[in-house]
N, C-alpha and C positions, 0 to 999 in steps of 0.2 A: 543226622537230624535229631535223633533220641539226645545224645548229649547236647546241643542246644536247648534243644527243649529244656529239657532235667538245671542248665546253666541259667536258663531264662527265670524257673521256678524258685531256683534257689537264692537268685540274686533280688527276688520278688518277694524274698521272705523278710519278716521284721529282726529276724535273731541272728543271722547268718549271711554271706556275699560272698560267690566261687569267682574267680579270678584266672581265667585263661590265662597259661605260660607260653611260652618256647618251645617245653619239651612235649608239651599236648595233654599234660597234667592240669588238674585242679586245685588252687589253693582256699581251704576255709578261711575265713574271716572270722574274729568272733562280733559281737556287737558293740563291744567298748573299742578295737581295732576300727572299727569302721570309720565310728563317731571321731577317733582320735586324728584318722587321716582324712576327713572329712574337715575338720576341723582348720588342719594343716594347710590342703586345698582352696580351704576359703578366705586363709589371710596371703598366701601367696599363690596364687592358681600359672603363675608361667614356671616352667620348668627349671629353667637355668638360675632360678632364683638361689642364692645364697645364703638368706634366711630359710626358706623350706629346709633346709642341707639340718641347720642347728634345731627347728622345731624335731623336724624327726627324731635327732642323738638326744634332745632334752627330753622325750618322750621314751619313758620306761616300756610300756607296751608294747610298742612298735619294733621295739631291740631285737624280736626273734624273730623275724621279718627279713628275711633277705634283701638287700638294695633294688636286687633285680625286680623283684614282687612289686615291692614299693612302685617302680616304676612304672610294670605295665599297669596296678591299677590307678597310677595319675593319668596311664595314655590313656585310659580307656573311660574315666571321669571325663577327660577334658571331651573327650569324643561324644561322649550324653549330652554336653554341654552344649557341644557346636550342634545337632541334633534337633535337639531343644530350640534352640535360638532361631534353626531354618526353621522346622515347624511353626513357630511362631510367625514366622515373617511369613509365610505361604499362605498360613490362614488370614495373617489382614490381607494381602492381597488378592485372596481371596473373597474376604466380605468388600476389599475396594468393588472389585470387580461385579460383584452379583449387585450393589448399590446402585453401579454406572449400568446395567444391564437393565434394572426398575428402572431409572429414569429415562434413559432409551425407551424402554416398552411405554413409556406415560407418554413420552414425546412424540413416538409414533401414535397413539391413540389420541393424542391434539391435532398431529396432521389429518390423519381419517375424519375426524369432525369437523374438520375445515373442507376439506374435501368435498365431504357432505354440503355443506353448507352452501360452498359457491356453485356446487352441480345443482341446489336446489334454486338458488338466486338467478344463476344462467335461466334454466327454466323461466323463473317468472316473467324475467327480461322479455325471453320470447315472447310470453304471452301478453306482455303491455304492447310489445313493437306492434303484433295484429288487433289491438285494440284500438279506435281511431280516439274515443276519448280518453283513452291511459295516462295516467301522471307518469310523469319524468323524472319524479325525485328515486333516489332508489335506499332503501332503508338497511344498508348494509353498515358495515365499519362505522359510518358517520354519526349516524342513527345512534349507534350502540354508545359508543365511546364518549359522546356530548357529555359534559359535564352542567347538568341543571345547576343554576345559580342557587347559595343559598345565604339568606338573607341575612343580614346581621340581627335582623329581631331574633332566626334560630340560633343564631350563634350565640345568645346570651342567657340560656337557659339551657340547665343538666339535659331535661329531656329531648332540646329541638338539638341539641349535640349529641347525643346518644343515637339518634334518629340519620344521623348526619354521616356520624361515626357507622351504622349496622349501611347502609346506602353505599359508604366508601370501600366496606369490606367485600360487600356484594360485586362491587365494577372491578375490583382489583385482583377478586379469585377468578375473575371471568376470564382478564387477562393475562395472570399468569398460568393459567391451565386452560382455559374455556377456549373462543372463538373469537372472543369481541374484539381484537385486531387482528388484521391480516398481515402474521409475520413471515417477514421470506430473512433469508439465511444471510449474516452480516458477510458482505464480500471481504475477500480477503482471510476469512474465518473460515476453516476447514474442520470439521468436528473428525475425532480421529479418538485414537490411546493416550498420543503426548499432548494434547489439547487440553487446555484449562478450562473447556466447558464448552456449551450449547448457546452461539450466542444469534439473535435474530434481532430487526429493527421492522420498524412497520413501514406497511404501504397503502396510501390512500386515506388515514383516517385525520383527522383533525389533529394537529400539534405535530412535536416529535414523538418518538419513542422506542424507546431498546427495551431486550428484552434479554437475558442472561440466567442458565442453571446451570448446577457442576455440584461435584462433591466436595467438600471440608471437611477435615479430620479434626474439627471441634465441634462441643455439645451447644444444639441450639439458644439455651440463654446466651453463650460466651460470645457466640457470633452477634447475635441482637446486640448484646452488648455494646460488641464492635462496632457494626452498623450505624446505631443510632448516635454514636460521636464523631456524625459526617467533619468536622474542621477535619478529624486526626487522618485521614483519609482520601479525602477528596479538596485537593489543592483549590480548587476555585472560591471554596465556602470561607466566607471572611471571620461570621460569625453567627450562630445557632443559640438564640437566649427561646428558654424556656418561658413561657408568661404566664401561667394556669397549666395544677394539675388536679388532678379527680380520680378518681375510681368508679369504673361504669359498675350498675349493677351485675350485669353478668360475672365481673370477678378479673373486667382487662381494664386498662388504664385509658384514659383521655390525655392530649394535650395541647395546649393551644399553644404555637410556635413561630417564630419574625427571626425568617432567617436571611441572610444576607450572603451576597454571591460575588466578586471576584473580579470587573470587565478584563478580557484577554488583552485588550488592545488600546492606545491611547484614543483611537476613534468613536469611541464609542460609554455610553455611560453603563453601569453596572445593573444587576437585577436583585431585586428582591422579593420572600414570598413571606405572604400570611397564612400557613396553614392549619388544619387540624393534624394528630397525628395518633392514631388509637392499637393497643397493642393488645393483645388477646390469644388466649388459647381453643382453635375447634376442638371439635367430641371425637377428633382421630387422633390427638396430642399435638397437631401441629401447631408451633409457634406462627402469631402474623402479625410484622408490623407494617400499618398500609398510611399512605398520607393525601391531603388531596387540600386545593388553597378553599380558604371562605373569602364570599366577596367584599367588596369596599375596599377602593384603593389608597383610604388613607389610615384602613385600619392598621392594628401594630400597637406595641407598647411606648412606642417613642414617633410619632407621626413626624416632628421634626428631624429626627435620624434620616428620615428613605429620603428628605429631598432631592438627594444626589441620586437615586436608584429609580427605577423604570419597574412597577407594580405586573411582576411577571406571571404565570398563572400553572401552577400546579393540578395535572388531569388523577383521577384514580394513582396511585403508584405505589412500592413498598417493596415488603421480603415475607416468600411463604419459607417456613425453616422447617423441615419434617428428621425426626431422627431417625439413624440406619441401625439395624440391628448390629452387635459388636463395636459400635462405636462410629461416631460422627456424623456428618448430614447432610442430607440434602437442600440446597439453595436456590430460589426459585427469584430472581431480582425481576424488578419491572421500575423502566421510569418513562415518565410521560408529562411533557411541558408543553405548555406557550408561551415562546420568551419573547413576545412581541415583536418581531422582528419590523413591524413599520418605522420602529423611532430610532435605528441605526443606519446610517449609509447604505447607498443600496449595493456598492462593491461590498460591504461585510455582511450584507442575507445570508448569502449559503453560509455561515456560520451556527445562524439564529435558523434556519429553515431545515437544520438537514439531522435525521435521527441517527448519521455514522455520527457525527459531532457527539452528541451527545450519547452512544454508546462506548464511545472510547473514552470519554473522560470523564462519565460515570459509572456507567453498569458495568462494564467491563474493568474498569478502575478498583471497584467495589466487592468482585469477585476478585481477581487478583490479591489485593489486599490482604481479605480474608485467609485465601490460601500461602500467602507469604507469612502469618502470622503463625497459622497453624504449622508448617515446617519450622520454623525458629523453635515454636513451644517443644515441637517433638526431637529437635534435635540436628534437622534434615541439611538445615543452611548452618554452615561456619566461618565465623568472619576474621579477616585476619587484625593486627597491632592491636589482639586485647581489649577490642570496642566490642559493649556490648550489642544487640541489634538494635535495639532499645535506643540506644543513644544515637546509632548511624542513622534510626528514621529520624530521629528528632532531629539532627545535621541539616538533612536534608528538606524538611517541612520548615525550618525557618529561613532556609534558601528560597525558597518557592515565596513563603511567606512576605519574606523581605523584601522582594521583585515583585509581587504585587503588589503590596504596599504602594511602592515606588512608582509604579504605571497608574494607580488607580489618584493616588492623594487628597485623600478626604480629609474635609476641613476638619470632622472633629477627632482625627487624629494629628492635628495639627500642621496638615501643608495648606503651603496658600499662593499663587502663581504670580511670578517675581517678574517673568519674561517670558511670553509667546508671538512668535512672528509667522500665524500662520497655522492652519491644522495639519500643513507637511513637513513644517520646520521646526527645529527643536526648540520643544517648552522647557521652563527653568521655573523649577520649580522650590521652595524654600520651607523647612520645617527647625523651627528654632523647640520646641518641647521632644524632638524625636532623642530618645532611650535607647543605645547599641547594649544594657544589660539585663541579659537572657534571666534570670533571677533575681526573687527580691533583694536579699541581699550578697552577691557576686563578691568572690574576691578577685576575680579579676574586674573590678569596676571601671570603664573606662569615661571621665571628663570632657564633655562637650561645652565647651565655652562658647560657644555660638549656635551650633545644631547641626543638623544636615541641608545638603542643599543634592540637587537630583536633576540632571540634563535629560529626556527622554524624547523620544519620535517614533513615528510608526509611518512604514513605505511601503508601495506595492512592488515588488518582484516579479519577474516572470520569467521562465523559461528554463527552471533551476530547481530542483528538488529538495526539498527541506532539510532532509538527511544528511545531502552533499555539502550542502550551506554548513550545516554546522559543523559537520564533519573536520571540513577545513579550515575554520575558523578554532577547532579544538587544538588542532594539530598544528598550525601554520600561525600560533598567536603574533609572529614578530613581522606576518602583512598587514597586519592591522594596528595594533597596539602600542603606544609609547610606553617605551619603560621606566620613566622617568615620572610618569604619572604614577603607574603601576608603583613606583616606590613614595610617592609621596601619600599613597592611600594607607599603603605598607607601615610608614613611621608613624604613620594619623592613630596608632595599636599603643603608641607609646604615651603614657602623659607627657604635655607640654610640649610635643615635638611637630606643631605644626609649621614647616618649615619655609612654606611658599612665599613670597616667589623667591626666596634666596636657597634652594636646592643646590644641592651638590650634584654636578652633571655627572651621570652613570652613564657606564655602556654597558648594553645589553649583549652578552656572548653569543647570543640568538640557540642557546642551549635550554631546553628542558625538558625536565627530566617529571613525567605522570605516577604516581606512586598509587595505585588502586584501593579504597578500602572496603569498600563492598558495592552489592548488584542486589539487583532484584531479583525474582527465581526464572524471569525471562529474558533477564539482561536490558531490559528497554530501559531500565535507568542507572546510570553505573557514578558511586559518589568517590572522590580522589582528591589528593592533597598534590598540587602541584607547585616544584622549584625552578624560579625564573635564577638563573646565575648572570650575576651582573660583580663587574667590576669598577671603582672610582677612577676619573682620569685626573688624579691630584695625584702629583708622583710622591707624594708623602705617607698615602694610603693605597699604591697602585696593587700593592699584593692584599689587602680588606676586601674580603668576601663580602659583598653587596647582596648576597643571594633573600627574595622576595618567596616565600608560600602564598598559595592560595585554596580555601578549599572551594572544589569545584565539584559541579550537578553539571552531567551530560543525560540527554534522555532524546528518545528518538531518533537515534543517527543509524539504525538500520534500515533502510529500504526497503527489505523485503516484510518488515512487521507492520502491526495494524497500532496506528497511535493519532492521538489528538492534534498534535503540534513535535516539534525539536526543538528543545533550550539547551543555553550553555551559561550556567549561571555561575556566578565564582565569586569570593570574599577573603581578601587578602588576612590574614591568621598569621599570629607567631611561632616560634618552632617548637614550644611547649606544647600547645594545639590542646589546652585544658576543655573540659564537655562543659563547662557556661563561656567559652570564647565568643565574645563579643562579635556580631558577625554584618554587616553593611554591603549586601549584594547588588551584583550590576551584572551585564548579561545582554544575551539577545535570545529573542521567541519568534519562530516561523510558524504561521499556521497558516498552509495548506490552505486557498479557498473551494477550488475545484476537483473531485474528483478525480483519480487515474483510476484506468484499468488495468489489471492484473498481466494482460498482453503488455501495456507499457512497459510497464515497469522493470518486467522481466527482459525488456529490448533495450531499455536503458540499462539496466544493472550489465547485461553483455556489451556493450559498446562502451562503458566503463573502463571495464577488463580489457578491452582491444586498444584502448586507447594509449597507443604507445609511446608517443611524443605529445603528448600533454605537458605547457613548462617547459620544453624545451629553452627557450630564452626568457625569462621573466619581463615582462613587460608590459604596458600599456597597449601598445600598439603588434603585441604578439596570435597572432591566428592559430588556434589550435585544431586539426584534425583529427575523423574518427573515421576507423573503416566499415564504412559499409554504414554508415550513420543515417536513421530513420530520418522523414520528417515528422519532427513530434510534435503533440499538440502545445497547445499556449498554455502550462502549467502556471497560475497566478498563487501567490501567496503574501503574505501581510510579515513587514517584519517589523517586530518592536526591539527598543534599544532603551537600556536604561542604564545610566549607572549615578554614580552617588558617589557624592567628595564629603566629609566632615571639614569642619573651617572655624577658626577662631570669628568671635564678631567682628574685631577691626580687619578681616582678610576678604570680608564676604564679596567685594564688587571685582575683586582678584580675582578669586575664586569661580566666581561666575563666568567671568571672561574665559579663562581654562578651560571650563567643564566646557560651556558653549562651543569654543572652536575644536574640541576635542573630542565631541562627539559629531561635528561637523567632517570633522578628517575621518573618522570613521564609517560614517554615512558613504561618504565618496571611497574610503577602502571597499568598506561591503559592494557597494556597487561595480567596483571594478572585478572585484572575486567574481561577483554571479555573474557578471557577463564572460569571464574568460573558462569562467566552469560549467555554463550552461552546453545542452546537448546545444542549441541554435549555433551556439560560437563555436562549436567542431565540425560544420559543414560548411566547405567551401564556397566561400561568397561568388560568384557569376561578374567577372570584370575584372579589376586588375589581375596581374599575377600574382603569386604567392612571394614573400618576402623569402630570400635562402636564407634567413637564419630561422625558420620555423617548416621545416619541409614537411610533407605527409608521413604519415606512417610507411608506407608501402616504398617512400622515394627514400627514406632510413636506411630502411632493411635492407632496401637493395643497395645501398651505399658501404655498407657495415660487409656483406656478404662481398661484394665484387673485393673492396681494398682487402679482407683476408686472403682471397685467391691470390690480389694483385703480387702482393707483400710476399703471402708462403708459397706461392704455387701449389695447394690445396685450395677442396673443397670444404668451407666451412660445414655445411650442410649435405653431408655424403650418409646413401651412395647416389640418391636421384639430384637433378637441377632443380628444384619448384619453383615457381613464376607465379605474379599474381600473389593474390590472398593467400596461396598455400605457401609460399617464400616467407613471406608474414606470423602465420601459424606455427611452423617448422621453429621459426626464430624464437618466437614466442616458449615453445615446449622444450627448447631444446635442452640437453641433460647438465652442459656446464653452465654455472653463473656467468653470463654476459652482462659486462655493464660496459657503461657513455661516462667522460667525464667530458666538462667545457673546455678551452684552449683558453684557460683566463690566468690571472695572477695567482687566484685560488681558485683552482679548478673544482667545479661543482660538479656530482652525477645529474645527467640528464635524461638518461636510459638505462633501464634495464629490465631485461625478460624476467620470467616466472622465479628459476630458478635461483636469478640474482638476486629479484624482493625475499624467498625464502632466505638465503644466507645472511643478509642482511636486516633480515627479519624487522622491514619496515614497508610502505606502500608506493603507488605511484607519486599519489599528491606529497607524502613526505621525503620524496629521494631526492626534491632539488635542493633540501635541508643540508645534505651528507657531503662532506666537503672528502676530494681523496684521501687527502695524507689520514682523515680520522679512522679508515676501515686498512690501513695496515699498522701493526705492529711496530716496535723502533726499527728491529734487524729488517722486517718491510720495506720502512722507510728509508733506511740508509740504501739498502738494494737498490728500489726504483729512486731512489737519487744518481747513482753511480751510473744508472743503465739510462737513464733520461737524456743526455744527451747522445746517447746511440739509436734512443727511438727515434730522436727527433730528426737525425741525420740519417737512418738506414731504411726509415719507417718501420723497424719491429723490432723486438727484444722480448729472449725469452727469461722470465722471471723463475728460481728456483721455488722449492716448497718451502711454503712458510705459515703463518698465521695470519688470520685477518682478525678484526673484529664488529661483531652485528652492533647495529643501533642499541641494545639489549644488556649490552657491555657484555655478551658470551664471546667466546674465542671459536676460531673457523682455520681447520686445518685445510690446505691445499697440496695435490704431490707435484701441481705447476702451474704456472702461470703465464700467458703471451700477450701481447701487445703489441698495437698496431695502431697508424694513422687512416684515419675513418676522411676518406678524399671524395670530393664533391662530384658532378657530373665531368664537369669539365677534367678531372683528375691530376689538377695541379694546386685548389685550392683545399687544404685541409679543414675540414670541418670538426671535427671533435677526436677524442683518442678512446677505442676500444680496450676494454680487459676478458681475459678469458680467464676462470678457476677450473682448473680439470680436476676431476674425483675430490671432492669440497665436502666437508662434514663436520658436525660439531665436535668439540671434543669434551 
């Protein structure tokens, strides 16, 4: 202990540094020794470096230094270093932590006030109900929250907006800390460690409204910042013009702002708000910017602009920003609307009526955000091909942009309606001034000889969850999709090559291949560049790669998260993929009308998993079962579809024709998806029998299990017999990869358990994708060629060790393989052919 100590002092001193050896000696140091290797250290600090080798021998001072020395005082530098750097990282985790501890103690000290509140409101209740003349109104939530109208005579004078503006800060601190809404805890939203924040919506008070805090590891201006350039941010926001600014006397800003909103859906017109917007610092240093609309619905700087928009009404709302000691801050969001929902269809209310809508694709949008900006600045997120983040959100906000563009088409962005048959049939819509160049001036400029033109519709669904919708439609582009379109949107990139109607017919290889380029920090939104590989049937060009990009936005295909809506929006790109690449998006949007509960969902997402023979035969007229499948409720949701062709002038009534019937055939695809993928089309209909080429889960397994016996005289499933659901389960878990392929010309997978989707490292919905011959190897295939006609004749054949390969293009060693004829009840008609991989593993 004394020599530590005595090591600790010395090494503490400014002229001198002892350096623990091997042999339990001490080496002095002088001070120009130190500085020298000090020095050394900080232009090469890894060991094995080969320039350290030459600094050292170039360095006279260091010559009488033993190698060894040298050594252990780099191990013992590097070691302060590594030291250092925990220390550092303990203590932010630590100020994380004590930040998210305050805001907890202030959250709980809002719930006690509310507490309070309603225990003292109950009371009064009581005491009206024994009053025989008692008013009936009750002065709670509603009372509070009202937004008194405020004239436009105040709105035209510093002082009656100053007046207006201290009014607005007053309802808005109420609600982001006070009582005046009665918030309960946004379902779905679990506040926890790995949670992105506190999030609640209200109950009972006038309008919607969410409510959102958390911590950000940025300084409150940067966030304000942020905040207040809702376009960059919040996809719905079309356009934010400022109209009047000032400086309040206190020392915070005024502003008067005509912002413009978004509509989700082609049913429906769009919103816009007149508001005030005043930003200010209280006497505790917290930053607040709070908003709230002025009346007159034809006020705005442009009254001719809103004609198309529905004068929606902004309550109290904004961001209280307080900073945390060591850095970063605390975020306090609130938003609170009337988006009139009288002048929409009464099937799209719950849109316009419900405060989850508007937490997830605002407040919660808004936090997020924030904190995805704050990780990129610090370093936290790394994207991959050398894009910066910067550029992947802006990828991705002119996807969204361009899709709504496309659903909305406002005249004074130049569309104007060519052809509509109906508010459920697809509108054709035409814009001869629309611009595909993302900068003034683009070198990749791309020529519109005639404009754009845009097919769009919106249907109601039911019975199919949004997730799964999209899900499949990401994955399974070649049930829906002509690729022949897909290529003529593709050559539309090139000058001059608008090819229609004289296309060169492709064929689609029904191959593609998703190339990932970044995620959000929850994954709810993931952006990719996807390769359609097509080849020409002109035997002139039959070996010309036809292969089509596209860059694509998926967002909302998890189930179990809390989101707005699920899109799959995409825009065909050339293979350069430059960052002003001109970009003409098309797409589909599911949003959710009704509500699930949390028990749903989690009853669907299992009967997913169980769902074994799903697909089993592709078809129209294919019945798919689930075991043990709930009845579940009527999940309704809204889908929009949009997409967009470029066209020379003399092509336009061609063109039309095209898009029209081709978003027609996709209508009737989607519709057949969501009926063969909904939970309702997995329960057995009551009346005929079931078709044998679609059998249940349970009449599978049992089929697969008996011909193994029949064939090996084994138990596949040893050492018990299980029956029922446990026969099913067992199958399911079992440790080799079992798959199904069809009895076709190109035998397809139609089954396989857990351990098969693992090896193959792909899903249910994409295994009827997987054709046999592609998951083995050549020496595979030349084997199960040789051995194929001995399955077909003996019913089994044992396959040697060999290679396969995953969807993934990684290799899969096996040490065997057997196979067998998978024989129906009757046990003379063959229904599909079994595989088994014994001890299977990547290599």
């Amino acid at each position: 202990m004394a020599m530590a100590v005595a090591q600790h002092r010395e090494s503490s001193s400014g002229s001198n540094i002892n350096k623990h050896l091997d042999n339990g000696k001490y080496v002095r140091y002088t001070a120009e020794q130190v500085e020298a290797l000090e020095r050394v250290y900080a232009e090469c600090p890894k060991p094995s470096s080969l320039r350290r080798q030459q600094l050292i021998r170039e360095c006279p001072i260091l010559s009488n230094i033993e190698p060894k020395q040298i050594k252990v005082w780099f191990q013992n530098r590097r070691c302060r270093d590594k030291q250092k750097t925990e220390a550092s990282r303990l203590q932010t985790v630590n100020r994380k932590l004590n930040a998210m501890n305050k805001l907890l103690m202030e959250e709980n000290d809002r719930l006690q006030k509310q507490v309070s509140q309603l225990v003292n409101e109950n009371g009064y209740m009581k005491q009206q109900l024994h009053t025989v003349n008692a008013s009936t109104n009750d002065a709670s939530c509603d009372s509070v929250v009202t937004t008194p109208s405020h004239s436009l005579k105040d709105a035209n004078n510093p002082a009656g907006l100053l007046s207006i503006a201290e009014g607005t800060l007053k309802e808005f601190l109420s609600k982001a800390t006070g009582t005046a809404v009665d918030w309960v805890q946004m379902p779905g939203m679990k506040p926890g460690p790995d949670s992105v924040g506190i999030f609640a919506i209200s109950q009972s008070c006038s309008g919607v409204a969410a409510r959102a805090c958390g911590l950000v590891s940025l300084e409150p201006t940067k966030i304000a910042e942020i905040l207040k350039d809702q376009p960059s941010w919040f996809r719905d926001c079309r356009n934010l013009e400022v109209f009047t600014m000032f400086r309040a006397g206190n020392g915070g800003t005024i502003e008067l702002i005509y912002t413009q909103m978004f509509a989700p859906t082609t049913l429906a017109p769009a919103r816009d708000f007149w508001t005030l917007r005043y930003t200010t610092t209280l006497e505790n240093g917290s930053l607040v910017v709070c908003e709230r609309s002025l009346s007159g619905s034809g006020a705005g700087p442009n009254a001719a602009a809103a004609a198309q928009f529905v004068r929606a009404e902004m309550l109290p709302s904004g961001y209280l920003i307080r900073s945390c000691e060591g850095g970063g801050s605390i975020v306090h969001i609130v938003d609170h609307l009337n988006l009139e929902a009288w002048s929409v269809p009464e099937v799209l209310r719950p849109l316009y009526e419900s405060s989850k809508v508007v937490a997830q694709k605002m407040t919660i949008a808004a936090l997020r955000y924030v904190r995805q900006i704050a990780q990129e600045t610090s370093g936290e997120v790394v994207y991959g091909p050398g894009r910066q983040p910067a550029v992947l959100r802006t990828f991705s906000q002119r996807l969204s942009r361009g899709f709504n563009d496309a659903i909305n088409g406002f005249n004074d962005d130049g569309w104007s309606i060519m052809n509509c048959d109906g508010a459920e049939d697809v509108i054709i819509a035409i814009n001869s001034n629309k611009s595909l160049n993302s900068t003034p001036n683009p070198v990749n400029a791309l020529p519109l000889l005639g404009g754009v033109l845009c097919a769009k519709a919106s249907m109601l669904i039911q019975n199919v969850s949004p997730a799964v919708l999209i899900r499949f439609l990401r994955e399974h582009r070649s049930e829906w999709a002509d690729f022949n379109v897909d290529a003529y949107s593709a050559a539309s990139l090139k000058a001059g090559s608008y090819a229609y109607p004289g296309m060169r017919p492709t064929r689609f290889t029904g191959s593609q291949i998703i190339m990932p380029l970044g995620h959000t920090i929850e994954h709810e939104e993931l952006l990719e560049v996807v390769r359609l590989e097509g080849h020409s049937f002109a035997e002139d060009n039959a070996f010309l790669s036809r292969d089509i990009h596209l860059l694509q936005l998926c967002s909302g295909i998890d189930e179990n998260a809390v989101g707005g809506c699920s899109e799959l929006l995409f825009a065909p790109i050339n293979e350069m993929f430059p960052d002003d690449a001109p970009l003409l998006p098309s797409g589909f949007r599911v949003i959710p009308l009704d509500t699930k509960s949390s028990d749903t969902q989690d009853s669907l997402a299992t009967n997913r998993t169980l769902d074994l023979t799903s697909s089993l035969e592709p078809g129209p007229a294919t019945n798919h079962i689930a075991v043990d499948a709930p009845s579940c409720p009527n999940i309704r949701s809204v889908l929009t579809i949009a997409f967009q062709f470029p066209f020379d002038s003399n092509l336009e009534d061609n063109v039309a024709n095209m898009a029209h019937q081709y978003v027609r055939s996709i209508i009737s695809s989607v519709q057949r998806i969501a009926i063969a993928i909904s939970p309702s089309g997995l329960i057995p209909a009551v009346g005929p029998k079931q078709s044998p080429s679609s059998p249940e889960a349970l009449t599978l397994a049992h089929w697969i299990c008996r011909s193994y016996s029949y064939h090996f005289g084994a138990e596949l499933l040893r050492p018990e017999r299980p029956v029922g659901d446990s026969l099913l389960k067992n199958l399911w878990q079992h440790q080799d990869a079992i798959l199904c392929c069809s009895l076709k010309s190109l035998p397809v997978m139609i089954f396989a358990n857990q351990a098969g989707l693992d090896m193959l490292e792909t899903t249910l919905m994409a295994l009827q994708d997987i054709t046999l011959d592609k998951i083995f190897d050549e020496t595979g295939r030349k084997t199960l060629c040789s051995d194929f006609a001995k399955l077909m004749q003996e019913g089994l054949a044992y396959l040697p060790a060999g290679i396969c390969m995953s969807t993934m293009g990684r290799h899969v060693s096996y040490e065997q393989a057997v196979a067998w004829k998978v024989l129906e009840a009757d046990e003379s008609t063959v229904h599909c052919l079994a595989f088994s991989f014994v001890n299977w593993s990547f290599v």
